[in-house]
SEPA-468635 format. One record per residue (C-alpha): residue number from 1; residue in one letter; x, y, z. Coordinates in pm, 1 decimal, always signed. Example, Ala and Ser with C-alpha at 12.3 -4.5 7.8 and 13.67 -1.06 7.14 Angstrom:
BEGIN
+-----+---+----------+----------+----------+
!   k ! r !        u !        v !        w !
+-----+---+----------+----------+----------+
!   1 ! A !  +1230.0 !   -450.0 !   +780.0 !
!   2 ! S !  +1367.0 !   -106.0 !   +714.0 !
+-----+---+----------+----------+----------+
//
This chain:
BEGIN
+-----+---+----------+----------+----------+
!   k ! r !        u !        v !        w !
+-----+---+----------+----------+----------+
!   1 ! X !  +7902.8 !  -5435.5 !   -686.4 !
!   2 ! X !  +7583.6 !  -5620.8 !   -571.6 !
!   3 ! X !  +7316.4 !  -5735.3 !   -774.9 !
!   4 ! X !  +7020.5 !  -5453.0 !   -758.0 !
!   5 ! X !  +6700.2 !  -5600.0 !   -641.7 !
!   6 ! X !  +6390.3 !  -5626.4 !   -827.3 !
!   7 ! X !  +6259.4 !  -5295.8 !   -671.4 !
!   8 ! X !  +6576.8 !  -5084.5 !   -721.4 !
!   9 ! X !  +6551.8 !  -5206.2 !  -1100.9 !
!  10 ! X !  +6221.1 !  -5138.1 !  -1133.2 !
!  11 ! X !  +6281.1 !  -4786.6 !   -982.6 !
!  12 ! X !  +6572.1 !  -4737.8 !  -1213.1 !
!  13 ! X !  +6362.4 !  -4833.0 !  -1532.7 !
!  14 ! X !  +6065.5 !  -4613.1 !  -1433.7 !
!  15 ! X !  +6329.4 !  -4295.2 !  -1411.1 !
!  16 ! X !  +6445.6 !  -4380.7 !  -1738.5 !
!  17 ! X !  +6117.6 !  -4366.6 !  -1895.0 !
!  18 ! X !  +5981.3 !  -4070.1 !  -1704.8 !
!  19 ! X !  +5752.1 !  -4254.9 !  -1562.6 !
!  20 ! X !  +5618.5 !  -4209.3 !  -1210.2 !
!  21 ! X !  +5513.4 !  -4485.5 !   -962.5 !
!  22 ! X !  +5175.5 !  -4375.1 !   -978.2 !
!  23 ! X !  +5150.6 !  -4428.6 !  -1315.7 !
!  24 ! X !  +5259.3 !  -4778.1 !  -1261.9 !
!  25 ! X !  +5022.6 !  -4805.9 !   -965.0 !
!  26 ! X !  +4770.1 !  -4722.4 !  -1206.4 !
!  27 ! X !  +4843.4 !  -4912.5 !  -1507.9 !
!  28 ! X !  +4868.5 !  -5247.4 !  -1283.3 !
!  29 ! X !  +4511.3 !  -5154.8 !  -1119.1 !
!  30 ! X !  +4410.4 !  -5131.7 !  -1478.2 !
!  31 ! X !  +4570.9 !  -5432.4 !  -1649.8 !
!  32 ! X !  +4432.6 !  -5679.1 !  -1297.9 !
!  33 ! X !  +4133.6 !  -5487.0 !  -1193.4 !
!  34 ! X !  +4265.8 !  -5537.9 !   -831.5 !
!  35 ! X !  +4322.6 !  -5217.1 !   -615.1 !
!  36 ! X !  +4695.5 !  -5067.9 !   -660.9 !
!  37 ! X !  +4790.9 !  -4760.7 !   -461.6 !
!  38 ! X !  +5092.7 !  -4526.6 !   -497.0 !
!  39 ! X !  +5143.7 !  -4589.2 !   -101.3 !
!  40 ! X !  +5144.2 !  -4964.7 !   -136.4 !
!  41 ! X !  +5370.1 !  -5002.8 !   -485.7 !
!  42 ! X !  +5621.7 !  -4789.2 !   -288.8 !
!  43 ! X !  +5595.9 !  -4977.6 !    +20.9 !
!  44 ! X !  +5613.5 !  -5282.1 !   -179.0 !
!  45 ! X !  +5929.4 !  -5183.1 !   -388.1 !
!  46 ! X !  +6110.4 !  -5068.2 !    -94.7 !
!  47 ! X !  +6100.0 !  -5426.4 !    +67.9 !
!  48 ! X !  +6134.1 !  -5588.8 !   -240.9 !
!  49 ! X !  +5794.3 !  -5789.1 !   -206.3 !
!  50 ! X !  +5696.6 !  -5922.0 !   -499.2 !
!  51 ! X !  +5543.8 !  -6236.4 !   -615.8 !
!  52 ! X !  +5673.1 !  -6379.2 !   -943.1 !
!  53 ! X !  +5362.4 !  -6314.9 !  -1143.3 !
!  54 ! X !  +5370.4 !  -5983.4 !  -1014.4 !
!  55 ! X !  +5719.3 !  -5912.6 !  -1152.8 !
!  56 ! X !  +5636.6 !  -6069.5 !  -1477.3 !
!  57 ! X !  +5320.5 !  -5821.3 !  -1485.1 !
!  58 ! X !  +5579.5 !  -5528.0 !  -1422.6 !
!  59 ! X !  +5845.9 !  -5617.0 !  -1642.7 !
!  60 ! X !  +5536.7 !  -5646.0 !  -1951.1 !
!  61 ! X !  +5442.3 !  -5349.0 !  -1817.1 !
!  62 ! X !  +5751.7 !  -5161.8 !  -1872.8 !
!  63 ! X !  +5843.1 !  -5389.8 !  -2163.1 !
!  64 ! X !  +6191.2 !  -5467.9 !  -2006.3 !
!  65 ! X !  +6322.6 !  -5810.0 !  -1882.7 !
!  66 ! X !  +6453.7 !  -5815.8 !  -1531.6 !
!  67 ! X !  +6720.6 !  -6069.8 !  -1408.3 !
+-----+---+----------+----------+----------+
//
């Protein structure tokens, strides 16, 4: 089996804490102060677009690690 991307793991970890991706969208807006929308975290998950400082905000976020 292949290696899940950062999105799909990110997706799989918000399901498992009943958490939606608006929720994230908001606590990210929050934690940065820069503008987060559901529309554009989904977009952004789907293509698997992330910058590494980015991730690192999500995985703290979520309080997982992500390989």
């Amino acid at each position: 089996m292949e290696d899940l991307t950062f999105g799909e793991q990110v997706k799989i970890v918000l399901g498992r804490k009943g958490m939606t991706i608006k929720e994230l969208a908001e606590t990210i807006e929050k934690e940065t102060g820069k503008k987060m929308s559901r529309q554009n975290l989904t977009q952004r998950l789907g293509r698997d677009n992330f910058q590494e400082q980015d991730m690192r905000l999500i995985a703290s976020i979520l309080a997982v690690h992500f390989s």
